[in-house]
N, CA, C and O atoms as a Tinker XYZ file with bonds, in Angstrom:
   348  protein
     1  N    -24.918000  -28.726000   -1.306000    73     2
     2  CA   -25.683000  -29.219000   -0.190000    64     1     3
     3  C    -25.448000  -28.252000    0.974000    63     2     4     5
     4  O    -24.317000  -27.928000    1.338000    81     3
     5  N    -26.629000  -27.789000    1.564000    73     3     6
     6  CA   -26.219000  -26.935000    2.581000    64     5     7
     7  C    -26.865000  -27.513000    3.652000    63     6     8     9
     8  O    -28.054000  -27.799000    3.791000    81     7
     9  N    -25.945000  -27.645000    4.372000    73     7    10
    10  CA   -26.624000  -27.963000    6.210000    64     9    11
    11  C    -25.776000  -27.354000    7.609000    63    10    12    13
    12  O    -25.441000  -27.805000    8.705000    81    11
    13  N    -25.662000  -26.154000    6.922000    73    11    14
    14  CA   -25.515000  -25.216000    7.804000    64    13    15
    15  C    -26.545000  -24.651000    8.743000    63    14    16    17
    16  O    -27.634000  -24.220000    8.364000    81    15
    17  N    -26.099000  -24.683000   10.092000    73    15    18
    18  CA   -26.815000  -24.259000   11.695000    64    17    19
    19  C    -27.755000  -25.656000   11.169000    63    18    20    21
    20  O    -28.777000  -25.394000   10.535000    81    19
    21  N    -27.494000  -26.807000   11.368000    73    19    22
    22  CA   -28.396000  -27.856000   11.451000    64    21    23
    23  C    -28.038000  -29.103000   13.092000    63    22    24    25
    24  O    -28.222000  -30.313000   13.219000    81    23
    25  N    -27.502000  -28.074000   14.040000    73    23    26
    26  CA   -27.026000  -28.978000   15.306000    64    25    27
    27  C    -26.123000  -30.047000   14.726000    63    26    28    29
    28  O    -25.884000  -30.939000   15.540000    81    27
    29  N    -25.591000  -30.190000   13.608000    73    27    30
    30  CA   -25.096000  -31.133000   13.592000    64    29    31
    31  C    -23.695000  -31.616000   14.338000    63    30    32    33
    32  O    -22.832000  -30.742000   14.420000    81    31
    33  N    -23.424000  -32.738000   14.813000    73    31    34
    34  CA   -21.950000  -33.103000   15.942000    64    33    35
    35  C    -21.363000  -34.025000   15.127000    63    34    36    37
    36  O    -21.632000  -34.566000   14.055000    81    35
    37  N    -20.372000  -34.057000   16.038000    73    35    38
    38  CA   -19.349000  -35.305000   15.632000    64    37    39
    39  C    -18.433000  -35.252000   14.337000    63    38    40    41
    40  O    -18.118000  -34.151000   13.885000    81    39
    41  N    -17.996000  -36.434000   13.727000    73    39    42
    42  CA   -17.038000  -35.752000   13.004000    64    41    43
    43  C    -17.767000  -36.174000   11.291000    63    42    44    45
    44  O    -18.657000  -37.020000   11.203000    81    43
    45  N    -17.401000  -35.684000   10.467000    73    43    46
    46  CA   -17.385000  -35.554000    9.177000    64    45    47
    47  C    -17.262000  -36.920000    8.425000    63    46    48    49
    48  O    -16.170000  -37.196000    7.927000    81    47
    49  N    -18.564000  -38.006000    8.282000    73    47    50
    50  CA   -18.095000  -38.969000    7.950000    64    49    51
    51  C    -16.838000  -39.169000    6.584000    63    50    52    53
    52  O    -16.973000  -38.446000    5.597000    81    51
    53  N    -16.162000  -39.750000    6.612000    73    51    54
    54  CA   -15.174000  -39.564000    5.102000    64    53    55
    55  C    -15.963000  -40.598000    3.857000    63    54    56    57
    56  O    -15.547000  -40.686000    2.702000    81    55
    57  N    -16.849000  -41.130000    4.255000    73    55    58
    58  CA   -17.947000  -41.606000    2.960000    64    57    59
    59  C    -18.408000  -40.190000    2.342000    63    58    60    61
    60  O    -18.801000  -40.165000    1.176000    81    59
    61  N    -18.383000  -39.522000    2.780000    73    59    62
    62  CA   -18.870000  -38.233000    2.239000    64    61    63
    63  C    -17.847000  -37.802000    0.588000    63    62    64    65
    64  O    -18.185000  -37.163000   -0.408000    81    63
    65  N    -16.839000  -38.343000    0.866000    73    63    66
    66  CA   -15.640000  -37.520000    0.046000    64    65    67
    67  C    -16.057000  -38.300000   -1.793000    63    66    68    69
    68  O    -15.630000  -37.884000   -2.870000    81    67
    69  N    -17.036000  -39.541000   -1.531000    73    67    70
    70  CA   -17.396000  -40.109000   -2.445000    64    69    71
    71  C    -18.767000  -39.687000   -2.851000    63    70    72    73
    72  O    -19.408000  -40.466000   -3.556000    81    71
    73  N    -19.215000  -38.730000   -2.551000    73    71    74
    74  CA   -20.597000  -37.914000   -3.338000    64    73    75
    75  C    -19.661000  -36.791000   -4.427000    63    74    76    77
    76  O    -19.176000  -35.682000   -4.202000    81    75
    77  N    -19.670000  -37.267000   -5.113000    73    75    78
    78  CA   -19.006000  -36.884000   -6.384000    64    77    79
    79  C    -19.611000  -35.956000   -7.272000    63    78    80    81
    80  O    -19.050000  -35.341000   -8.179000    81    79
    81  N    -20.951000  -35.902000   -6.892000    73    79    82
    82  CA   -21.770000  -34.721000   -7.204000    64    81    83
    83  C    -21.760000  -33.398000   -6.503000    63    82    84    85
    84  O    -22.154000  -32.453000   -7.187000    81    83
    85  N    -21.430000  -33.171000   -5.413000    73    83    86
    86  CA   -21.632000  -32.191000   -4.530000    64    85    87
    87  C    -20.424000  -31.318000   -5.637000    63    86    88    89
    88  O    -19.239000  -31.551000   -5.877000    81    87
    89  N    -21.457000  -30.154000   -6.174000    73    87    90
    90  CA   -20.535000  -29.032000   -6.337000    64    89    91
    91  C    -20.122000  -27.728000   -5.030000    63    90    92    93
    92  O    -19.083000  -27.089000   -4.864000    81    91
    93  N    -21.363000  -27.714000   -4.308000    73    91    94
    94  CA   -21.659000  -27.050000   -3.406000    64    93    95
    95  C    -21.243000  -27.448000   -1.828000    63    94    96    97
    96  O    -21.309000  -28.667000   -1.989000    81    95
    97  N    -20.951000  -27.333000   -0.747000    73    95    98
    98  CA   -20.885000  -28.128000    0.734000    64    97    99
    99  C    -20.793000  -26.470000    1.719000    63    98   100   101
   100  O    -20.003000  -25.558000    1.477000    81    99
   101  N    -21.629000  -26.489000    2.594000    73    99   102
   102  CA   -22.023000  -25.708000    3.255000    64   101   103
   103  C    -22.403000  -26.518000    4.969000    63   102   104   105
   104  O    -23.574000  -26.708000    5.298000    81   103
   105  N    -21.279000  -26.892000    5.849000    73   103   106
   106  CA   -21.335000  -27.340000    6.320000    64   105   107
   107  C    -21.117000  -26.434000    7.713000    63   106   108   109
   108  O    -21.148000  -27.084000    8.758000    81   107
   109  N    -20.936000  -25.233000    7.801000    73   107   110
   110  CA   -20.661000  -24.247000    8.688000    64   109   111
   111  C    -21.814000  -23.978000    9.904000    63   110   112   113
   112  O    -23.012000  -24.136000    9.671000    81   111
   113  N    -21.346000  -23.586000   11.124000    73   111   114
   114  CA   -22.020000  -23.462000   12.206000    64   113   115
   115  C    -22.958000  -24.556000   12.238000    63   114   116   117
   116  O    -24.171000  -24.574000   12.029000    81   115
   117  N    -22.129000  -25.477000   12.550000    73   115   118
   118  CA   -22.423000  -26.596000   13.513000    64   117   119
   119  C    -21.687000  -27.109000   14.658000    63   118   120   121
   120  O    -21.312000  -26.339000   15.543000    81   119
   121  N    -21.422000  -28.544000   14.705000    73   119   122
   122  CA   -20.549000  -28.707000   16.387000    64   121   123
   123  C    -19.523000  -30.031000   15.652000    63   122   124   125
   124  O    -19.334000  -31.131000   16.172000    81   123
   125  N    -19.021000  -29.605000   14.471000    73   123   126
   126  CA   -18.284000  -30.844000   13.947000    64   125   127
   127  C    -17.075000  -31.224000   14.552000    63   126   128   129
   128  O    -16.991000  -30.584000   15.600000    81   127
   129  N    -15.973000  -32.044000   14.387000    73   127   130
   130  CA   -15.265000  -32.171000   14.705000    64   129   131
   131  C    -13.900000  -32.756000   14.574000    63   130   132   133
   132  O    -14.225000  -33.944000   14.593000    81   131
   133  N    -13.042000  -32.761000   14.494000    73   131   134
   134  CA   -11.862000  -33.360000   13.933000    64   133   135
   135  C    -11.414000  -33.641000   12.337000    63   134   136   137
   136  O    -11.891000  -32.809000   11.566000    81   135
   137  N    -10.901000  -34.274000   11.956000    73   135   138
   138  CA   -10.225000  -34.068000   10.226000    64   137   139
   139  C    -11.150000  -33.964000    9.772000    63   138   140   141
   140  O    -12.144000  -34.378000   10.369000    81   139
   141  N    -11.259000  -33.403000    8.583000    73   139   142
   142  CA   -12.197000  -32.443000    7.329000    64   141   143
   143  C    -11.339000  -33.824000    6.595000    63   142   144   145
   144  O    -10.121000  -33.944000    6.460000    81   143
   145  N    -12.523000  -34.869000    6.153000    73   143   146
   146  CA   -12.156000  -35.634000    5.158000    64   145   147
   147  C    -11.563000  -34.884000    3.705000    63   146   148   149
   148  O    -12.125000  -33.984000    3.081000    81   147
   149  N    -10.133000  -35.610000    3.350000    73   147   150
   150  CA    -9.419000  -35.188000    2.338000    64   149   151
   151  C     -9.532000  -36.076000    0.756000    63   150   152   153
   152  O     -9.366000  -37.278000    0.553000    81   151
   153  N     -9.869000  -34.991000   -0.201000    73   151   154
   154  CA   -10.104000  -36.012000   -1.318000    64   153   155
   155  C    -11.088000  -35.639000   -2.067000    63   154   156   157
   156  O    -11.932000  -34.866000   -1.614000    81   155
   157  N    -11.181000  -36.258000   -3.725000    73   155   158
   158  CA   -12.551000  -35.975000   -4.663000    64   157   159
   159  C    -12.640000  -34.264000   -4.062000    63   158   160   161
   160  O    -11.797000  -33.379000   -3.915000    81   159
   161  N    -14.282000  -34.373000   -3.796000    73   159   162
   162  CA   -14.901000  -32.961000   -3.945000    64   161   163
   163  C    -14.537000  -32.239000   -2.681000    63   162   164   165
   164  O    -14.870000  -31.086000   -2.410000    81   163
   165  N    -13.794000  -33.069000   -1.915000    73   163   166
   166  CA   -13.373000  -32.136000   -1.119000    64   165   167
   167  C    -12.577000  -31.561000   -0.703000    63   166   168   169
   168  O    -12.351000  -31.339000    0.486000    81   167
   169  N    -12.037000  -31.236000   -1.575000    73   167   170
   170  CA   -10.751000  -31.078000   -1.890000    64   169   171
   171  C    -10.638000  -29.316000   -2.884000    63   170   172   173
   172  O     -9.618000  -28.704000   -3.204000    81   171
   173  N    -11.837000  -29.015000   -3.087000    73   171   174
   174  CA   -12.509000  -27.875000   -3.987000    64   173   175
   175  C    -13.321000  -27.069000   -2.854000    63   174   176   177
   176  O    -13.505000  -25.935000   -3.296000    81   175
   177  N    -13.855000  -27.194000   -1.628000    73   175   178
   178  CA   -14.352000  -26.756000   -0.924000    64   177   179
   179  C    -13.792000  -25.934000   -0.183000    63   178   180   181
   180  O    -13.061000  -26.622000    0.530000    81   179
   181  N    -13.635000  -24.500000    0.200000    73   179   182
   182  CA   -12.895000  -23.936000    0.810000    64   181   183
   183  C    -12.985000  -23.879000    2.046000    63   182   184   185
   184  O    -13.246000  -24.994000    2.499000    81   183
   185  N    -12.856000  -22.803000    3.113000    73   183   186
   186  CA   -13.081000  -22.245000    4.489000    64   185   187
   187  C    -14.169000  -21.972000    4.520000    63   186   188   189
   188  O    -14.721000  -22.681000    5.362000    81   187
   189  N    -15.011000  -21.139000    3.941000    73   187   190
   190  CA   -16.698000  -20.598000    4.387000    64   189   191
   191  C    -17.336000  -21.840000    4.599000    63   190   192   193
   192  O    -17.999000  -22.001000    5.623000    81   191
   193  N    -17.195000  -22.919000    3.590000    73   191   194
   194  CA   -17.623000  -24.210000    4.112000    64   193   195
   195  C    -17.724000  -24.801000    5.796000    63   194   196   197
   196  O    -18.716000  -25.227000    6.389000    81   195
   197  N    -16.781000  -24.696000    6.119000    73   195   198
   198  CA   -16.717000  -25.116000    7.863000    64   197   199
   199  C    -16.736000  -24.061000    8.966000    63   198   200   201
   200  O    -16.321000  -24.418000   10.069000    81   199
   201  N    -17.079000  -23.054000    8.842000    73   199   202
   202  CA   -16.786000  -21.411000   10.008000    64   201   203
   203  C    -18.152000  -21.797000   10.557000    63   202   204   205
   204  O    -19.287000  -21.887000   10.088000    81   203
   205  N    -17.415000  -22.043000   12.084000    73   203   206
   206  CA   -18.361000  -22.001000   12.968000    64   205   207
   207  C    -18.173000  -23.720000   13.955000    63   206   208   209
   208  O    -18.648000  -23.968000   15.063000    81   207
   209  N    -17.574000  -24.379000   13.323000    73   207   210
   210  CA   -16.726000  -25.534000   14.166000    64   209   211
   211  C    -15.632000  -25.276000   14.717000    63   210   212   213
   212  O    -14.811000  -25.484000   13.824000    81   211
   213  N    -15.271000  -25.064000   15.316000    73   211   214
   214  CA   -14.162000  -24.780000   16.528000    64   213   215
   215  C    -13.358000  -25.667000   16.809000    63   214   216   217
   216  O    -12.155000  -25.613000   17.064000    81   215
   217  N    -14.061000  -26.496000   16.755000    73   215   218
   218  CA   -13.043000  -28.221000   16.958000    64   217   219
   219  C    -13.151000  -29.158000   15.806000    63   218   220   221
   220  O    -13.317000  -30.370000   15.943000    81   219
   221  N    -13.025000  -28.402000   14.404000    73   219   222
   222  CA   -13.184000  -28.683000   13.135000    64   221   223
   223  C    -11.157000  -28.214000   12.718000    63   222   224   225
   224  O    -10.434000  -27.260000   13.006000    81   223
   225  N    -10.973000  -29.468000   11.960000    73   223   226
   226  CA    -9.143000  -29.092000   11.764000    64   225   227
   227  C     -9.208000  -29.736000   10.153000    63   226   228   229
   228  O    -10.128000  -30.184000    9.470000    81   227
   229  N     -8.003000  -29.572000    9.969000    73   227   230
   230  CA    -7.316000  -29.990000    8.786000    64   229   231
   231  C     -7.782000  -28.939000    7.401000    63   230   232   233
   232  O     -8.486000  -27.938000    7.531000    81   231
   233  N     -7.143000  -29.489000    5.937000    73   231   234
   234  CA    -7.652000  -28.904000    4.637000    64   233   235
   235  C     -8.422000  -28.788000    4.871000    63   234   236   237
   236  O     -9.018000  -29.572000    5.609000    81   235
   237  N     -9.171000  -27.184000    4.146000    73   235   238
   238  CA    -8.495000  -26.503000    3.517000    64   237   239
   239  C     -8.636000  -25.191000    5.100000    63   238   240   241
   240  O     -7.986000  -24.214000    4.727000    81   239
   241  N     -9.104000  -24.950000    6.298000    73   239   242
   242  CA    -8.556000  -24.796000    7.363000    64   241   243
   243  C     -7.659000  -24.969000    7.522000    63   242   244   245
   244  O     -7.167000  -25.978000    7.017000    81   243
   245  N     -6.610000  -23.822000    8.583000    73   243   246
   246  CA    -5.423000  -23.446000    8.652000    64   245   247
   247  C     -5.062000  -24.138000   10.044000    63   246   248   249
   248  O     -3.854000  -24.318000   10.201000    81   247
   249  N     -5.741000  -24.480000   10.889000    73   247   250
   250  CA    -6.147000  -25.331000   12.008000    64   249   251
   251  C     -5.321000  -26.044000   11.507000    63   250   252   253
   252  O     -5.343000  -25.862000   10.290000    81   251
   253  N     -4.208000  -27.151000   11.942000    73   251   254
   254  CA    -3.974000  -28.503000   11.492000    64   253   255
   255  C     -4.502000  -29.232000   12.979000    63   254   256   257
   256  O     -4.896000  -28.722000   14.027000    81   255
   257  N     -4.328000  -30.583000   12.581000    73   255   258
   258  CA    -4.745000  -31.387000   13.354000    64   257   259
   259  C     -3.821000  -31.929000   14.371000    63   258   260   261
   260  O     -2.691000  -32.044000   13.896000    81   259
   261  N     -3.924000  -32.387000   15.886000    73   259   262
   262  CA    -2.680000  -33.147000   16.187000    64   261   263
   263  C     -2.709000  -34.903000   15.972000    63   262   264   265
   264  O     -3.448000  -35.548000   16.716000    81   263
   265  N     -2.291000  -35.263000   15.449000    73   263   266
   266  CA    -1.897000  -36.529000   15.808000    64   265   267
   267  C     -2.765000  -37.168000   14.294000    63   266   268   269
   268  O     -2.929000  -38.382000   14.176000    81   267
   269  N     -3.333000  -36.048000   13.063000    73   267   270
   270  CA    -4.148000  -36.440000   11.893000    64   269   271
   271  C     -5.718000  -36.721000   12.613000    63   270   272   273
   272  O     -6.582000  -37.323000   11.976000    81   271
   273  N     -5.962000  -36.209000   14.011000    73   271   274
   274  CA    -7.546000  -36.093000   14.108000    64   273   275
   275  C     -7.778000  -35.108000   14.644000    63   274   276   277
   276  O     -8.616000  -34.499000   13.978000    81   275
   277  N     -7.330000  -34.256000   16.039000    73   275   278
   278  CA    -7.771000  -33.544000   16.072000    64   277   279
   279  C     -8.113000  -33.986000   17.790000    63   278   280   281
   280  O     -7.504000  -34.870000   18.392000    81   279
   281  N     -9.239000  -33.127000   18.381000    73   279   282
   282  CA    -9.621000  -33.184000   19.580000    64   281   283
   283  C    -10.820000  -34.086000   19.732000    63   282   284   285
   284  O    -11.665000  -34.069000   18.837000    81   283
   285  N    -11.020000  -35.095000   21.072000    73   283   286
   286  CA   -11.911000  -36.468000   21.086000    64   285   287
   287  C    -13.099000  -35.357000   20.786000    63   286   288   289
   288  O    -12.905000  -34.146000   20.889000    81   287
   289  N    -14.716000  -36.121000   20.290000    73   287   290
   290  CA   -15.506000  -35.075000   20.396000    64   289   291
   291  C    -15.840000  -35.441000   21.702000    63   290   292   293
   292  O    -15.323000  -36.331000   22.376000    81   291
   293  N    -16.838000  -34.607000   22.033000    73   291   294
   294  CA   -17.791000  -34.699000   23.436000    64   293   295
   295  C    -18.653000  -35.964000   23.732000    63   294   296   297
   296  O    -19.343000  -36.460000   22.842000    81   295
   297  N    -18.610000  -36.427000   24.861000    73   295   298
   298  CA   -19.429000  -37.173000   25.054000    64   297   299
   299  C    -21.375000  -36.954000   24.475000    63   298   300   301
   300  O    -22.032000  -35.983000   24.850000    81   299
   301  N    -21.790000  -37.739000   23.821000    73   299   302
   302  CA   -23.208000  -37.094000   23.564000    64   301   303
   303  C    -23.354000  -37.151000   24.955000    63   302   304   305
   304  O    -22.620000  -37.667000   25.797000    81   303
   305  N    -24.689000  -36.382000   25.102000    73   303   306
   306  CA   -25.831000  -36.445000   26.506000    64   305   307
   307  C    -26.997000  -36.922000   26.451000    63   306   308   309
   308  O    -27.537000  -37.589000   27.335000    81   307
   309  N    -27.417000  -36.635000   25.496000    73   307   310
   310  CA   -28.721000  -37.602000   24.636000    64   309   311
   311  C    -29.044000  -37.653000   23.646000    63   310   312   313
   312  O    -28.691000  -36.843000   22.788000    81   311
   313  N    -29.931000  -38.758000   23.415000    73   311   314
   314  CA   -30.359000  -39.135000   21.926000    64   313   315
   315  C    -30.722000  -37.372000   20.861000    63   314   316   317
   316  O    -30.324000  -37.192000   19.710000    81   315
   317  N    -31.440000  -36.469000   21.594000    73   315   318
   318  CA   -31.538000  -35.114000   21.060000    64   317   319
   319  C    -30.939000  -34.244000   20.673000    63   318   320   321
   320  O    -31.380000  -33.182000   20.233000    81   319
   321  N    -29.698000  -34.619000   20.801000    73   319   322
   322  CA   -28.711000  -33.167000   20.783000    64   321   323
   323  C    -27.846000  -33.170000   19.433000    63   322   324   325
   324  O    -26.829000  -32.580000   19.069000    81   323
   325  N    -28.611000  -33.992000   18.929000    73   323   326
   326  CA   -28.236000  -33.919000   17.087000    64   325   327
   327  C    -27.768000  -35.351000   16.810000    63   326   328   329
   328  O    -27.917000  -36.402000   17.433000    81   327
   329  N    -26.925000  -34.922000   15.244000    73   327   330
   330  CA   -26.522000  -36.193000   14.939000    64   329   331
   331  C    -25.298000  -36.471000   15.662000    63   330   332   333
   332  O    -24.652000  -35.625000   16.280000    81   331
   333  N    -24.916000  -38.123000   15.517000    73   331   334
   334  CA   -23.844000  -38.424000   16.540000    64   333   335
   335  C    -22.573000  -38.769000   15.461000    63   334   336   337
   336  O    -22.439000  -38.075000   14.453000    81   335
   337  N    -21.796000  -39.720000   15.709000    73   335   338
   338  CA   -20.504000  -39.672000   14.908000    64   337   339
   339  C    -20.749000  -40.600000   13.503000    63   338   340   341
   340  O    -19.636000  -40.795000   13.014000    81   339
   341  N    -21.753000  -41.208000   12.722000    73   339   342
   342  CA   -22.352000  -41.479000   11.974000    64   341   343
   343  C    -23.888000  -41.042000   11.629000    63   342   344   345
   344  O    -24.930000  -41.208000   12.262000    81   343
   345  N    -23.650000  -40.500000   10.540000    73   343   346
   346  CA   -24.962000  -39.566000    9.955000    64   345   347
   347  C    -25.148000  -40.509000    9.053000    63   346   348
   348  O    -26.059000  -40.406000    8.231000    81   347
């Protein structure tokens, strides 16, 4: 699945870690944020996967997290500026 440069924000739902199909995850250059859900397929996904989140932490990033999340995200500003902390 690739949704890379898709504006996407917020953080990485961890329902995700249960698509058990995804051989592929291409989640890079977006505005994600905090723990990289751990587990199943994601757990096979490397670094090229997430380059380009900045405030993206944990496996398999060398980033760790503080406190197991990471930094609050941003306040949205509006309904437009992508997805919010549930996709």
């Amino acid at each position: 699945m690739d949704l890379s440069s898709s504006k996407l924000s917020g953080e990485i739902p961890s329902q995700m870690k249960n698509l058990t199909f995804l051989e592929v995850l291409n989640l890079s250059h977006n505005n994600l944020v905090r723990l990289i859900p751990n587990g199943r397929q994601f757990n096979t996904f490397e670094n090229d996967s997430y380059i380009g989140n900045l405030r993206l932490c944990g496996f398999p990033l060398t980033k760790q997290c503080d406190n197991g999340l990471g930094p609050e995200p941003p306040t949205p500003k509006s309904k437009e500026d992508g997805w919010r902390e549930s996709w």
